[in-house]
C-alpha positions in Angstrom: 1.5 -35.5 29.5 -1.5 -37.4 27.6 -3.0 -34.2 27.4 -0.3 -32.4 26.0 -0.1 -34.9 22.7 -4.5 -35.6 22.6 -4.7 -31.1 22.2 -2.9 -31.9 18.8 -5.9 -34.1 17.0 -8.4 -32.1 18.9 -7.4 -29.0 17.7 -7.5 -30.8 14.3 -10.6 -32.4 14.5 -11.5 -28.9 15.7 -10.4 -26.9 12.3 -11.7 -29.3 10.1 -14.9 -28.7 12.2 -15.0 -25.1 11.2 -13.9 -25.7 8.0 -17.0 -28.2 6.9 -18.8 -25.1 8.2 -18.0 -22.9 5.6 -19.6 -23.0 2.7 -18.1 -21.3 0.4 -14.8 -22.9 1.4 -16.0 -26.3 -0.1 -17.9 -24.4 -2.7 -14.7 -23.4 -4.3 -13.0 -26.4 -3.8 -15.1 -28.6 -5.7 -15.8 -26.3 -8.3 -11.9 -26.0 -9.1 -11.1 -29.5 -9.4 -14.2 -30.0 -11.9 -13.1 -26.6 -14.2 -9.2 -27.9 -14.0 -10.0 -31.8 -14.9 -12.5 -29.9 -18.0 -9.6 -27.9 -19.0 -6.9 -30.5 -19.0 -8.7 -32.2 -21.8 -7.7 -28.9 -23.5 -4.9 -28.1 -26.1 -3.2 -26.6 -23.8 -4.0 -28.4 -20.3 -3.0 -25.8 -17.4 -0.5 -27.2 -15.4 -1.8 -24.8 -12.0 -4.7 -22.9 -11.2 -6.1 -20.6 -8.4 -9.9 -19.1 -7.0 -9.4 -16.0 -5.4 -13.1 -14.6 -3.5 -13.4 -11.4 -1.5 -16.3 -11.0 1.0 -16.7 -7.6 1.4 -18.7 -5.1 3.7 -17.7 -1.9 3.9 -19.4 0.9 6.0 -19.0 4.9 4.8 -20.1 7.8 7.1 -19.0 11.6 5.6 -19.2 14.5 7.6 -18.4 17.9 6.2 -19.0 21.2 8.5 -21.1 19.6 11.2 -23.5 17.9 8.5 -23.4 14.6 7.5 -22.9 13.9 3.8 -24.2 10.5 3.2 -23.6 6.8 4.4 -22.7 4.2 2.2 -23.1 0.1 2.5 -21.1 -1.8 -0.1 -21.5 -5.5 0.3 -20.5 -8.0 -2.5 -18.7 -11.3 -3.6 -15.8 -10.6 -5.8 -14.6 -14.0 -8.3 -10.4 -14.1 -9.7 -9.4 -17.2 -11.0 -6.0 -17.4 -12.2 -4.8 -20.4 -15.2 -1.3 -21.4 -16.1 -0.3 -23.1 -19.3 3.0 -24.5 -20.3 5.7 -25.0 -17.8 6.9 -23.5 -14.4 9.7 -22.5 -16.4 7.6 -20.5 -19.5 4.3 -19.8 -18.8 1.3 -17.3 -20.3 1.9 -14.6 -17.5 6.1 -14.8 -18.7 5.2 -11.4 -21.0 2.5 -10.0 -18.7 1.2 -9.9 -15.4 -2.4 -9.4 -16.4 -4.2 -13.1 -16.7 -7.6 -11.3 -18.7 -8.3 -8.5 -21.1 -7.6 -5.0 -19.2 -7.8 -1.9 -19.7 -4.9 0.2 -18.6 -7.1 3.0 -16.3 -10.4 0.3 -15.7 -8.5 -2.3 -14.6 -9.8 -6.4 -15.6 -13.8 -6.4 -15.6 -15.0 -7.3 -12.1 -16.9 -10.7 -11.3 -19.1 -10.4 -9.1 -21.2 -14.0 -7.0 -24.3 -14.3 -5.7 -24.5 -14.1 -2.1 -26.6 -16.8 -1.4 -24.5 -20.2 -2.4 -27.1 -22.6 -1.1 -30.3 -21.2 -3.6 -28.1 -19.5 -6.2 -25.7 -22.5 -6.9 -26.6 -23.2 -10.7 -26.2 -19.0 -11.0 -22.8 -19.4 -9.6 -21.0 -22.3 -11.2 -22.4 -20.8 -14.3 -20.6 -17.9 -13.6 -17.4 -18.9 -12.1 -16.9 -21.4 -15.5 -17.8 -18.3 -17.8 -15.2 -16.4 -16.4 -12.6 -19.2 -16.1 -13.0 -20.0 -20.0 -12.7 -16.6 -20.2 -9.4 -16.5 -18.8 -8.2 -20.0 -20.2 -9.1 -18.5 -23.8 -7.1 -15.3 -22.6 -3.9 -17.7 -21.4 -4.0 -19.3 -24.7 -3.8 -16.3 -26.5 -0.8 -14.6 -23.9 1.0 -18.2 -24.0 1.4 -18.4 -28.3 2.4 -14.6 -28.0 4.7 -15.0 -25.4 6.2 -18.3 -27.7 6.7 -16.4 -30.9 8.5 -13.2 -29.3 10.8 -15.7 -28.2 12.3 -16.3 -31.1 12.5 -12.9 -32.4 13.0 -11.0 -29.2 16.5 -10.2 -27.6 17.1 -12.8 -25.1 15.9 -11.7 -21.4 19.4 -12.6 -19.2 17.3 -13.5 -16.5 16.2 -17.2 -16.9 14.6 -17.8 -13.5 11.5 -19.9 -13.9 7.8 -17.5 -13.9 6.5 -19.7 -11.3 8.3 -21.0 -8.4 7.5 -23.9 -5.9 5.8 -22.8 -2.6 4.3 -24.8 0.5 0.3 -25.3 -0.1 -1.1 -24.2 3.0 -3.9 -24.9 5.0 -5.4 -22.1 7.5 -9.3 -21.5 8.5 -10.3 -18.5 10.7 -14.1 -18.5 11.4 -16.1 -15.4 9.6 -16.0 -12.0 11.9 -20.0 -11.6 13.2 -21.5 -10.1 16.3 -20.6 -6.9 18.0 -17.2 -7.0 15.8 -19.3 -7.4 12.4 -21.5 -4.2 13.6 -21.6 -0.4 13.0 -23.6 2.0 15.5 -24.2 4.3 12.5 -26.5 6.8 14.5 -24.2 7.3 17.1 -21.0 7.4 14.5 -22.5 10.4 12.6 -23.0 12.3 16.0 -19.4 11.8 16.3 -18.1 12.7 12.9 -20.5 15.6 12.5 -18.6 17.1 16.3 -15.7 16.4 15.0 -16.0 18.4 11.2 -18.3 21.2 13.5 -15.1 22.3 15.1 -13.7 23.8 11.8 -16.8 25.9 11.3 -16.0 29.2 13.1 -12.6 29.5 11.7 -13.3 31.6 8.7 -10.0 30.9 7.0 -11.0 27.0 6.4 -13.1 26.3 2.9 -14.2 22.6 3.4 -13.6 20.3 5.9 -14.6 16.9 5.8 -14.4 13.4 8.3 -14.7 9.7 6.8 -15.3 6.9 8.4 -14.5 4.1 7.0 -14.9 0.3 8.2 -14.0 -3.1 6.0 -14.5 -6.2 7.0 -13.2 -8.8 4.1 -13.7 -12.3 4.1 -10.8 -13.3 1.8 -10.5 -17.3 0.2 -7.9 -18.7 -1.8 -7.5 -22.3 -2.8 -5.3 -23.8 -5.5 -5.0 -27.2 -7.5 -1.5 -27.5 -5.5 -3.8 -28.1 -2.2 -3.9 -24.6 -0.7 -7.0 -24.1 1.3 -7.6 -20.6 3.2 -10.4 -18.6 4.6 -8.4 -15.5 6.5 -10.2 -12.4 7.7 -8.9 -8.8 7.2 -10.3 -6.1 9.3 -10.0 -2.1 8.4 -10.9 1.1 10.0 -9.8 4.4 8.5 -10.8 7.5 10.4 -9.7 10.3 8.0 -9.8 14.1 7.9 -9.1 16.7 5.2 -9.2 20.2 5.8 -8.4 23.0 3.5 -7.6 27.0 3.2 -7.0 28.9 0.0 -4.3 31.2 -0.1 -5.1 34.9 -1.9 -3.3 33.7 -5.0 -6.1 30.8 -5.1 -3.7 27.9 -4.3 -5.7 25.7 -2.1 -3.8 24.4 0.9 -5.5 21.2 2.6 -3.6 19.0 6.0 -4.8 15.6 6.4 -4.8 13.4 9.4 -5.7 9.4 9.7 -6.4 7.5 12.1 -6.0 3.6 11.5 -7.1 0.4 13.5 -8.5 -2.7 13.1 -11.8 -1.8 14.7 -13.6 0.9 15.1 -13.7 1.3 18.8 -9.9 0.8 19.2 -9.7 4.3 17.4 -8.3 7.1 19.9 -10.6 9.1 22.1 -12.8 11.6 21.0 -11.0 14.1 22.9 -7.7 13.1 21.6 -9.3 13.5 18.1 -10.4 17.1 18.7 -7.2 18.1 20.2 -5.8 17.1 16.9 -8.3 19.0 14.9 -8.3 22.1 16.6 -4.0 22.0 16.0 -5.0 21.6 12.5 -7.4 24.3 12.2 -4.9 26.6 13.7 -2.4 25.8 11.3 -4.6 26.1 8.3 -4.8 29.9 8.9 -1.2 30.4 9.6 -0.7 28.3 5.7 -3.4 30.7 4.4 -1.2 33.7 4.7 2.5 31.8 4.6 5.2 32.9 1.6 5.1 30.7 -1.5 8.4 28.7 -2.0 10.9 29.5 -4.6 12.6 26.5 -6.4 15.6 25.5 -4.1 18.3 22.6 -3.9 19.9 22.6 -0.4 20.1 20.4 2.4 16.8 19.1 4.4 15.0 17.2 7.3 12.1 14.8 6.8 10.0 14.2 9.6 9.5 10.4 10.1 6.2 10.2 8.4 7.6 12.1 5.6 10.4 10.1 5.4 8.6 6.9 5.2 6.5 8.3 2.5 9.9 9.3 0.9 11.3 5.9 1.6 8.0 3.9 0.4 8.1 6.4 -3.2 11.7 6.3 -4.4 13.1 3.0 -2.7 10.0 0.7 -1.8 9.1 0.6 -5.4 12.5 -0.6 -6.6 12.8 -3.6 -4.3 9.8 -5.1 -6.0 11.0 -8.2 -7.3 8.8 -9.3 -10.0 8.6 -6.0 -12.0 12.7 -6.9 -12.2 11.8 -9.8 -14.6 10.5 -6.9 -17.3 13.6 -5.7 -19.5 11.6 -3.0 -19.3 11.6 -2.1 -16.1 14.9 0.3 -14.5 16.0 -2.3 -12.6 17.5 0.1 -10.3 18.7 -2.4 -7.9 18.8 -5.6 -9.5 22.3 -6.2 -9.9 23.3 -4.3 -6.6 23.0 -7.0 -4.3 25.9 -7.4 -2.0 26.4 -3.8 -2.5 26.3 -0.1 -0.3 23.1 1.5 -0.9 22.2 3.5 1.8 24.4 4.9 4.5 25.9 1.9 7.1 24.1 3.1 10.0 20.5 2.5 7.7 18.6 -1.0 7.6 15.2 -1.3 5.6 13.0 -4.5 6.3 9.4 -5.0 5.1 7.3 -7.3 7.6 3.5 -8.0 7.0 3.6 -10.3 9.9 4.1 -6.9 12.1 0.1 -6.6 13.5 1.2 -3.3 15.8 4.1 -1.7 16.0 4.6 -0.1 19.8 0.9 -0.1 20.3 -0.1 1.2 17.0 -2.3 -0.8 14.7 -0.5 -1.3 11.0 -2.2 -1.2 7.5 0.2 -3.5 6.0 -0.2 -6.5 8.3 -1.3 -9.9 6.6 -0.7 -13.2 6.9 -1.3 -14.5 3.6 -0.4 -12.9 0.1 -2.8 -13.0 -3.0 -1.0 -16.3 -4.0 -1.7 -17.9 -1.0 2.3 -17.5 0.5 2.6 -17.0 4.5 4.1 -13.6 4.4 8.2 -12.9 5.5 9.6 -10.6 7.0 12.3 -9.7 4.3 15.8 -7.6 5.2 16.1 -5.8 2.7 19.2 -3.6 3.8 21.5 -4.4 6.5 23.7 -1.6 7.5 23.2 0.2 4.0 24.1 -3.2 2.4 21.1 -4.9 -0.1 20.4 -8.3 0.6 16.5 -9.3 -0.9 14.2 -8.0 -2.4 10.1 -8.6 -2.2 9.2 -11.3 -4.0 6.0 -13.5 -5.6 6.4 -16.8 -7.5 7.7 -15.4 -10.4 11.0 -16.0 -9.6 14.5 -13.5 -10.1 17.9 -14.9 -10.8 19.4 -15.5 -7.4 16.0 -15.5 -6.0 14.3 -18.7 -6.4 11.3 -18.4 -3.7 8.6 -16.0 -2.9 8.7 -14.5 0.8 4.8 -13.4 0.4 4.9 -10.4 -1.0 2.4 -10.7 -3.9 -0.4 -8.1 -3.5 -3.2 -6.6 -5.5 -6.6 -4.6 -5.0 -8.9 -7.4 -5.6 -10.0 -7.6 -9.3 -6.6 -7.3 -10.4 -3.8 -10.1 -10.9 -1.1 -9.7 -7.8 2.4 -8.4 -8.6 5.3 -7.6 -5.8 4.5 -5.0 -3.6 5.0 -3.3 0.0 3.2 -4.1 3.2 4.9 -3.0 6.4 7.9 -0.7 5.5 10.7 -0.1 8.5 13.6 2.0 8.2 15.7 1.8 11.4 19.4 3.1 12.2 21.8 1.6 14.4 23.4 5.2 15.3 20.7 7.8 15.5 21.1 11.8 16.4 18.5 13.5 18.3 16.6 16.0 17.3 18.5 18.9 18.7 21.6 17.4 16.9 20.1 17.1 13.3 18.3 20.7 13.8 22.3 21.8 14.5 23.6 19.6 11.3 21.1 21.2 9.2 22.1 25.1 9.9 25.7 23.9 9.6 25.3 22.5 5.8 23.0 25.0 4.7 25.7 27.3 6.2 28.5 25.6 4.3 26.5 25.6 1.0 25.7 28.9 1.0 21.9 29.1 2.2 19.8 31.5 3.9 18.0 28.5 5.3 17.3 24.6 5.2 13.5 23.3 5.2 12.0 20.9 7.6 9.3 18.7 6.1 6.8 18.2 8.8 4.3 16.3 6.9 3.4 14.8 3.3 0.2 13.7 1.4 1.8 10.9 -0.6 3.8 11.4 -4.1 4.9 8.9 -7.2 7.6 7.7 -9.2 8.9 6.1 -12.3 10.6 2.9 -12.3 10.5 2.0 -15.9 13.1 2.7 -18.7 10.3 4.6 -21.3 10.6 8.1 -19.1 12.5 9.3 -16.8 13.2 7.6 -13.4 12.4 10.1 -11.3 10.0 10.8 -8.0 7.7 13.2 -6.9 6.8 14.1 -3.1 4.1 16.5 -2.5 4.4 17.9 1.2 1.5 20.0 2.9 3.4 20.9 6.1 6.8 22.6 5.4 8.8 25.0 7.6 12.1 26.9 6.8 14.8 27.0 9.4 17.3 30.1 9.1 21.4 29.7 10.0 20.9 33.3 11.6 18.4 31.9 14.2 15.1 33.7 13.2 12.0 32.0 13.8 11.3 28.4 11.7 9.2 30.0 8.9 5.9 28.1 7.6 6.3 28.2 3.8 3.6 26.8 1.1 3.6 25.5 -2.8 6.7 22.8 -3.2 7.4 19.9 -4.7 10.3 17.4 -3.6 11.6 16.3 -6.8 14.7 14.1 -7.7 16.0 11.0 -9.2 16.1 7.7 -6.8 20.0 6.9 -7.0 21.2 10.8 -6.8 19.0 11.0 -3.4 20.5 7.8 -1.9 23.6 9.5 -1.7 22.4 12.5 0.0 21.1 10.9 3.0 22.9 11.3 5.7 22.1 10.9 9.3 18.8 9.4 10.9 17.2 10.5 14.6 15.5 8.0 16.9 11.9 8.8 17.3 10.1 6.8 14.5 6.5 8.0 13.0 4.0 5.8 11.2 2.1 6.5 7.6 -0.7 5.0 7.0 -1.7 4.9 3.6 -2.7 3.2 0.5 -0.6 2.5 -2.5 -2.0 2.4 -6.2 0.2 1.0 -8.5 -0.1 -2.0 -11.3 -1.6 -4.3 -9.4 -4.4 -1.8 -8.0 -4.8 -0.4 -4.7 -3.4 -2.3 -1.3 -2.5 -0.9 2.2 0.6 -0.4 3.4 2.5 1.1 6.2 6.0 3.5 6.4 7.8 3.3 9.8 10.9 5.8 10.0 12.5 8.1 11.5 13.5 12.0 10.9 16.2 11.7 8.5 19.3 14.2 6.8 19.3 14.6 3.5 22.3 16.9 2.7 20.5 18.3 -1.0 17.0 18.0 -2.1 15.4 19.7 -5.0 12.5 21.8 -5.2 10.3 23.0 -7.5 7.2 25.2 -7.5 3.6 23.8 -7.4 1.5 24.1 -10.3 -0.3 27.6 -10.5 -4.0 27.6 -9.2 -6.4 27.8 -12.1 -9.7 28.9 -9.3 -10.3 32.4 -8.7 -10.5 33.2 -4.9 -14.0 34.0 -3.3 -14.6 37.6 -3.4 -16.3 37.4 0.0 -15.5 35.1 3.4 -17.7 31.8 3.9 -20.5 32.4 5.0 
């Protein structure tokens, strides 16, 4: 029993240990309590402040056609403070989420450290308080703007406070080296350069390329409230993209992705060419398929289609900061409590998830850019909403963040997705949906319904400017006739629609659940995220044609 209560204070001891061992750690530690005590002798004397630094290394290989491309080594420090003036209640950010001078398409200017702290330490203080005057100048000027639309301005009903209370949190991981830190780059462009050769002596395929893609990032955080981390985030992205071109000089491409943490937990090499020579195939039977006539009628989505459709038209209206605009559509806000999807249909995002039935997910964290252990957050429970995804800046009714406050690194972090799961509690099988969907299309009148085997990704509007409307863009897409004829691969659609309308129109949900891996590039920049779902129903879509090609089709085969 001693043992049991001395493990406590020697794992602590232990931490602290590992901790004193990182440089950079105490670096940024000291550096913010000497630029906040500066500042609070200020005007306006920040009340909070934050240093965000990314580590990166990232690793490239390309392949294309059995050739490697190039090879690419990005490794750099990347600096983002964050400074709040006035209150928890009324801050600088309360009209914008931006805390610097951005442009709209460039994003905020990006700060980049020396690498070496110990002989460049004048170098970086310098620049570190540069950019935090920067941005204290910056908060001024966003804090007297924000005060004088206030008077003048319609009253925003929401008066939740734009910065809520969270627990300051303490967590040290030591940095990723050794084998895990290293790339066999010889042997990894052998491999890519097999796998893009297999598309070479199918004439039907224009370009065909395989990316490799490692990330290792080193990410810090630490606040005036206390919060101390040094957490490691791990990516490898094995990713092919292979294309035909149709007579008409529409070019048809199928992607596949392969995700994991490291590179030699991706699948085998013989599982990977299996895969591409399916692909290849399939790219000549798209090159010659009929080109899709605009078409509302009643659907299936795959489950990696679906959870694109699911992360496009609902993820992005669960957001809870964006909520705090007037602004924004506000889809959901004031449907709490209320029937949203069918019963049998829950929603939950989870970045605690690391795998989900063996498989490695993009969205797993376990802290958010604001330094908040991430939730898992119901979202829907049996097609009723209950939360939403939330960062400090609070929402009426929701007073707390559940770590959902993400952002590409150079940007300021804003509510987004991380592990999206759409389950059902009373699923059909796939023989019993394939049945349901000749039976509507039978009953509205249709030749056939469409299966939609795979997607690329797709957007949508949240605001109130335009309209509030989606946009899927499918590569893999299959008729299925009432009269029993063979499914028919079809080519050039759109899956168009407006988010509440489409709600409505699911139906039913199957059992077998897929995974997307992707990455999502929104306000706050780009961040990876994860859809889980399975096939759904959807008893109308809405189609519409492709734009028309502009390119002229080779007048002879590839060579």
């Amino acid at each position: 029993m001693k043992l049991k209560f001395l493990l406590l204070p020697i794992l602590a001891l232990l931490s602290q240990q590992l901790s004193a061992q990182d440089k950079m750690l105490d670096f940024l530690k000291s550096e913010l309590k000497s630029q906040m005590t500066t500042l609070q002798k200020g005007e306006y004397p920040p009340f909070y402040m934050n240093y965000r630094v990314l580590d990166n290394n990232t690793r490239i290989i390309r392949s294309s056609m059995g050739a490697t491309v190039n090879t690419e080594e990005d490794k750099h420090i990347l600096f983002v403070p964050q400074i709040r003036i006035g209150s928890p209640e009324f801050d600088n950010f309360h009209e914008s989420q931006n805390g610097s001078p951005t442009n709209r398409f460039a994003g905020p200017p990006t700060i980049f450290l020396p690498e070496d702290i110990q002989n460049g330490m004048s170098a970086l203080q310098e620049i570190i308080k540069e950019e935090v005057n920067t941005r204290y100048r910056f908060a001024i000027t966003s804090y007297e703007r924000a005060t004088a639309k206030k008077g003048v301005k319609v009253e925003n009903a929401d008066k939740s406070p734009d910065f809520t209370n969270a627990k300051a949190e303490k967590y040290f991981e030591p940095a990723i080296k050794g084998d895990k830190a290293n790339l066999d780059k010889e042997a990894w462009q052998k491999q890519l350069n097999k796998y893009s050769a297999l598309f070479i002596d199918n004439k039907d395929v224009i370009s065909a390329n395989v990316t490799l893609t490692y990330r290792i990032w080193r990410k810090y955080f630490v606040s005036t409230e206390g919060s101390e981390i040094a957490e490691n985030r791990t990516y490898t992205i094995l990713s092919v993209r292979a294309a035909t071109m149709a007579d008409d000089g529409m070019e048809l491409p199928l992607n596949k992705s392969y995700f994991a943490y490291f590179p030699d937990e991706l699948p085998s090499p013989s599982q990977i060419e299996k895969d591409l020579k399916e692909i290849s195939l399939k790219l000549s039977e798209l090159k010659v398929a009929p080109l899709v006539q605009p078409y509302t009628g009643p659907a299936l989505l795959s489950g990696s289609a679906s959870g694109v459709f699911f992360h496009e038209i609902f993820g992005h209206r669960i957001e809870g900061q964006k909520m705090k605009s007037e602004s924004d559509g506000q889809t959901f806000k004031n449907m709490v409590g209320e029937s949203v999807l069918p019963a049998s249909l829950s929603v939950y995002c989870d970045p605690t998830m690391k795998k989900f039935r063996g498989s490695s997910l993009n969205g797993y964290y376990i802290f958010d850019e604001q330094g908040v252990r991430g939730e898992r957050v119901e979202v829907v429970k049996d097609g009723i909403l209950k939360n939403f995804l939330m960062t400090r800046t609070g929402l009426d009714g929701f007073p707390k963040s559940n770590g959902h406050s993400r952002a590409e690194f150079e940007y300021d972090p804003t509510s987004r997705q991380s592990n999206l799961i759409v389950e059902t509690n009373s699923y059909k099988t796939d023989a019993e949906l394939r049945k349901i969907l000749i039976e509507e299309a039978k009953k509205q009148g249709k030749e056939y319904g469409y299966f939609f085997k795979t997607v690329t990704g797709g957007f949508t509007q949240t605001g109130r400017a335009g309209a509030n409307s989606f946009n899927v863009t499918p590569l893999e897409v299959y008729r299925i006739y009432v009269d029993g004829r063979k499914d028919e691969l079809v080519r050039g659609v759109d899956m168009i629609g407006t988010p509440l309308s489409m709600f409505s129109n699911i139906e039913y949900a199957g059992g077998e659940f897929e995974i997307f891996t992707g990455t999502c590039g929104a306000s706050s920049g780009n961040v990876p995220v994860t859809a889980i779902s399975p096939t759904i129903f959807v008893n109308k879509v809405e189609l519409q044609k492709k734009a028309k090609p502009t390119v002229t089709p080779a007048l002879l085969p590839r060579p």
